[in-house]
N, C-alpha and C positions, 0 to 999 in steps of 0.2 A: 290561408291567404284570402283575403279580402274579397266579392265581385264588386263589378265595378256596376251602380244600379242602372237599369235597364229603365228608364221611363215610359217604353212601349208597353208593357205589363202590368195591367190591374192589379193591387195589393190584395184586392177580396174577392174571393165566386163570386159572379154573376147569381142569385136566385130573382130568376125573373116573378115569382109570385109577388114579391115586398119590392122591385126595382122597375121608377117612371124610367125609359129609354128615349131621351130625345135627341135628334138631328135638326139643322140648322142650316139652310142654304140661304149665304148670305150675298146681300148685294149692297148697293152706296144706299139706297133707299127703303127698302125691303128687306122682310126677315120672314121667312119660309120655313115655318117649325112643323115635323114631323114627330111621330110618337108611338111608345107602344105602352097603354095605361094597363095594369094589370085589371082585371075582372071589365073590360069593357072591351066586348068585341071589336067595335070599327077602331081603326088604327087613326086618330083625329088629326086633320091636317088645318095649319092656321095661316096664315099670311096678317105680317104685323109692320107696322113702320119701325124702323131700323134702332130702337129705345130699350135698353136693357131691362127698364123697370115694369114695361108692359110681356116682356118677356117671364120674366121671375113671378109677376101678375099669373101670366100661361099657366107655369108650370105649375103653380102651387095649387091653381086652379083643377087641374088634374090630377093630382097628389090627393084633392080632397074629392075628386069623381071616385077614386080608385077607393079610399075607403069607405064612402056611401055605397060600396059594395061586398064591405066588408075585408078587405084587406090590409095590412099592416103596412104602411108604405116605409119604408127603412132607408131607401138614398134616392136619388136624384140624378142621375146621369143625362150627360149634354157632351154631345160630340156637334165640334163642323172643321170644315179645310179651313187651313191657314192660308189667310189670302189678304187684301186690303186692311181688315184688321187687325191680325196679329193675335194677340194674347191676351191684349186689355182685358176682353170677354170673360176668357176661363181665368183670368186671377179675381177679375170683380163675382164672377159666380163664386168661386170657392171661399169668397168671406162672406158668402151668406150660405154656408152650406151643398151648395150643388155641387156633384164631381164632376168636375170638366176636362174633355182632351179633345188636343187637337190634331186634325188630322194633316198629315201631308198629302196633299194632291195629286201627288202622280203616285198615291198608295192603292189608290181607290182603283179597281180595275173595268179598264175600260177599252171596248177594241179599238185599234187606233187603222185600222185596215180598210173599213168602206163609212161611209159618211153614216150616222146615226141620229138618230131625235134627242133633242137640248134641251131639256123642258126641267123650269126646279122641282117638277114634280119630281121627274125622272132621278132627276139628281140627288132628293131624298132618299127614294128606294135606294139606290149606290152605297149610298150613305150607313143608311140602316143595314144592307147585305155585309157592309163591311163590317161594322161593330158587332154585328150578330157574329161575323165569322171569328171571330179571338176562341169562341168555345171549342170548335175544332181543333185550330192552335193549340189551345190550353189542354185539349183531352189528349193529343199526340205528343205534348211536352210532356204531360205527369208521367204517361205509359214510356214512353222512353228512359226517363229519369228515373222511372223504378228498375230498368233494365240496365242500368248504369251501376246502379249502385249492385245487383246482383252480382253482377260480372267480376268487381269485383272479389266475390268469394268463390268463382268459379261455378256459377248458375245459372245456366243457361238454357234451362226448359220449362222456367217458369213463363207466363204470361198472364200480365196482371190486366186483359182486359179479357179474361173469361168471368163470367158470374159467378162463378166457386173459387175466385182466386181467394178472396180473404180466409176461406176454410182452409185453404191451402198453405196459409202464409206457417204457421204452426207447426208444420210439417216440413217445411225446409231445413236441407244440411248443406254445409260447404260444401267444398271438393275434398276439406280431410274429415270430412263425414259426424261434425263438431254441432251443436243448432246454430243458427245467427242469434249473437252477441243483442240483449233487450233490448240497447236503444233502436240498432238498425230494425228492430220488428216495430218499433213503437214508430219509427219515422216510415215505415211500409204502410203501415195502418195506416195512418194520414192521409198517403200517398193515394191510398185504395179508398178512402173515403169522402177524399173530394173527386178522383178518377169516378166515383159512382154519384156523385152530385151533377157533374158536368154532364156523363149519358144521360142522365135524368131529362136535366134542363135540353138536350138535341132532341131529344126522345119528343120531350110536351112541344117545341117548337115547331117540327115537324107534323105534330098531332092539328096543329094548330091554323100552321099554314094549307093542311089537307081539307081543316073545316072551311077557310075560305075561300079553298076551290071548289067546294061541294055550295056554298053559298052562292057564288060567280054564276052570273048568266050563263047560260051553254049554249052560247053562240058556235053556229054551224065553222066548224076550221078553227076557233078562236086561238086565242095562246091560253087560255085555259083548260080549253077539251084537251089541247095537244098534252099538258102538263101533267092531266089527269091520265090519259093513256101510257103516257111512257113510265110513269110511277106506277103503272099495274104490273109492270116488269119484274119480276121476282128476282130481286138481290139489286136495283136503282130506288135510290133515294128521291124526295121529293123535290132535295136541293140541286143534287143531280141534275134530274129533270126539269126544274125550271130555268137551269142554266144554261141546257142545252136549246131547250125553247126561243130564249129570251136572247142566246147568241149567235146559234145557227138556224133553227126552221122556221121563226119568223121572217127571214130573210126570201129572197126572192132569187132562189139559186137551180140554172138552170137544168144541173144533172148530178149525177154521184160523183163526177170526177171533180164537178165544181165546190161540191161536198166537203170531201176530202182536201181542195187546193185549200177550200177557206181555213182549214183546220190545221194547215199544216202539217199535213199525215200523209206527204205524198213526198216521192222522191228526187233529188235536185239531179237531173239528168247533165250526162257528162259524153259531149260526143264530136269526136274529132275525127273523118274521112271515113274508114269501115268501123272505128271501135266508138259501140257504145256500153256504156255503165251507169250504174247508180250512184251516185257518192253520199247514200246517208240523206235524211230528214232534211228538208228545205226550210224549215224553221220559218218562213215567212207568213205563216196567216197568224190565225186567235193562240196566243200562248196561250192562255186560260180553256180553251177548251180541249188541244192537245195535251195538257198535261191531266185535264179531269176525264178523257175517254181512255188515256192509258191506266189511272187509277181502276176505270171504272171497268177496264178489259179482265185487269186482275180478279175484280170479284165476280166479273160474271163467268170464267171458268171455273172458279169455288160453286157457286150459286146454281148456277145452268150446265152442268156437267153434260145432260142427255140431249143439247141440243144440236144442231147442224154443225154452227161456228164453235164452240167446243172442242168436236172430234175433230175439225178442221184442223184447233192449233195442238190437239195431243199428236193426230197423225204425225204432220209436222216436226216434233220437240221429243220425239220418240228416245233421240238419241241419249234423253236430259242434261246436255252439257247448257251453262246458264247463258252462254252465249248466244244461243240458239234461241233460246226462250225468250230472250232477252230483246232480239231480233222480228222474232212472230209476233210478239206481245204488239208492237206499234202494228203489223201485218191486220191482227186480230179487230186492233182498235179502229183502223182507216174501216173493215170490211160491219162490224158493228155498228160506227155514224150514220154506216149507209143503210145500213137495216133498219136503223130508228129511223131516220129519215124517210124511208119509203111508208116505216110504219104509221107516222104522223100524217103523209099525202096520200095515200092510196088505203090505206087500210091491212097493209099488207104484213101478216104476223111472221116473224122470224120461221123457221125450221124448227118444231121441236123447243121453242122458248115457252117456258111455262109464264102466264101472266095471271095475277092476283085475280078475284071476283071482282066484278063491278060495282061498285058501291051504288 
């Protein structure tokens, strides 16, 4: 049976060594092009009048920075929100080449909770965080889709996002203990060889966003120092960390529990004459950071075993019914924010959390 095509979905990997990345914050008069040129550190930001031909002018413009540095430029990529202008843009881009999409506007995430800065700079960075994040997406599509397809043979202890999975792939039997059938190994391989093009490419990103925080002024309190601190955290990411930065400790919040209200990680209190209860997540502050400190609780019990909050939520989940866990895990995550939080204003290192050397 047929799918039905998804136009959200790049046709090709992302290889950011040979692929210009630009964003587009548009206005009636103004064009705000952001970018990320392969082999040129600064990430160039232009401001142009609103003329497609000065635009295309841009890009080619750095297409050929890109290989005065010796690299292969292979496409063109142009994102902005669908707004005033529609599409005219990315159909006129793509008959000269350029790949274009557009984005919807309420895809782009953003807190809708306390009043925030408006600036097209700001609204570039948005922009870019958003097209950068498809590789996530894409790395947790292919790994699922290999686990899809196992299952059906009854296979269920493979994981195709360990580094020895393709060694492994050769070694697989069904459940009637048969090998898999060559094409389903030929369509794994693929499967496992763009799954290892995409860590690649999160891998150099990350490498890359960490040089220019090591670049960044070290300004006393900045959102830089804070970015670089909380990324010393053994088992948080740098994306992690900037996101927490850039949504909660920038902010101007007056304690832990105001911490937590923002986050949404506190509970909707239920109380009528003597009885009171919990009834479950109030769901009201940053969905984006409630669901990235409950990701991010998961692996720091993997990660941080020997620390305070660890034994906390083993003491706790003793029972291992998943209910339970399942329960602690947000418990874990509210008492976490706040740990980073203090760790970012006070200087104040977790129990027993191991953090990376200082660079």
């Amino acid at each position: 049976m047929s799918q039905p095509f998804d136009a959200s979905k790049s046709l090709a990997t992302l290889e950011q060594d040979n692929t210009v990345i630009a964003v587009i914050e548009m206005s009636q008069s103004k064009w705000l092009v952001a970018a990320v040129v392969p082999g040129v550190k600064r990430q160039p930001l232009k401001k142009l009048q609103a003329d497609e031909e000065a635009l295309l002018k841009l890009l080619y413009r750095w297409r050929t920075e890109a290989g005065q540095t010796g690299r292969e430029i292979k496409r063109v990529v142009v994102a902005y929100e669908a707004g005033r202008d529609g599409f005219w843009l990315a159909r006129w881009l793509r008959t000269r080449a350029v790949e274009a999409y557009v984005i919807h506007p309420a895809s782009i995430a953003v807190s809708r909770e306390h009043r925030r800065a408006k600036t097209d700079r700001l609204d570039t960075e948005l922009l870019m965080r958003a097209f950068l994040g498809w590789l996530v997406t894409e790395r947790t599509r292919i790994a699922n889709q290999m686990k899809a397809i196992l299952a059906r043979f009854g296979i269920r202890s493979f994981k195709p996002t360990l580094r020895k999975a393709a060694e492994k792939l050769d070694g697989l039997r069904t459940a009637e203990g048969t090998p898999l059938l060559e094409n389903t190994r030929a369509e794994l391989s693929r499967h496992l060889a763009r799954l290892r093009v995409v860590r690649e490419q999160i891998r150099a990103i990350e490498q890359k966003r960490l040089h220019k925080l090591a670049a960044a002024p070290a300004e006393e309190n900045g959102p830089h120092v804070m970015v670089r601190l909380i990324a010393r955290v053994f088992g948080v990411g740098v994306e992690t960390a900037d996101m927490l930065v850039n949504e909660v400790f920038t902010r101007h919040l007056r304690d832990r529990k105001a911490v937590a209200r923002y986050a949404g990680l506190t509970g909707s209190p239920d109380e009528s004459g003597k009885r009171r209860r919990e009834r479950g997540l109030a769901r009201a502050g940053n969905a984006r950071v409630r669901r990235g400190m409950i990701q991010l609780a998961w692996c720091f019990i993997k990660f941080q075993k020997g620390s305070a909050l660890a034994k906390w939520f083993d003491a706790r989940t003793a029972d291992g019914r998943g209910s339970t866990r399942k329960t602690m895990i947000v418990a874990l995550a509210r008492k976490l924010l706040i740990a980073l939080w203090r760790l970012v204003t006070t200087g104040e290192v977790p129990e027993g959390v191991i953090l990376r050397p200082a660079a």
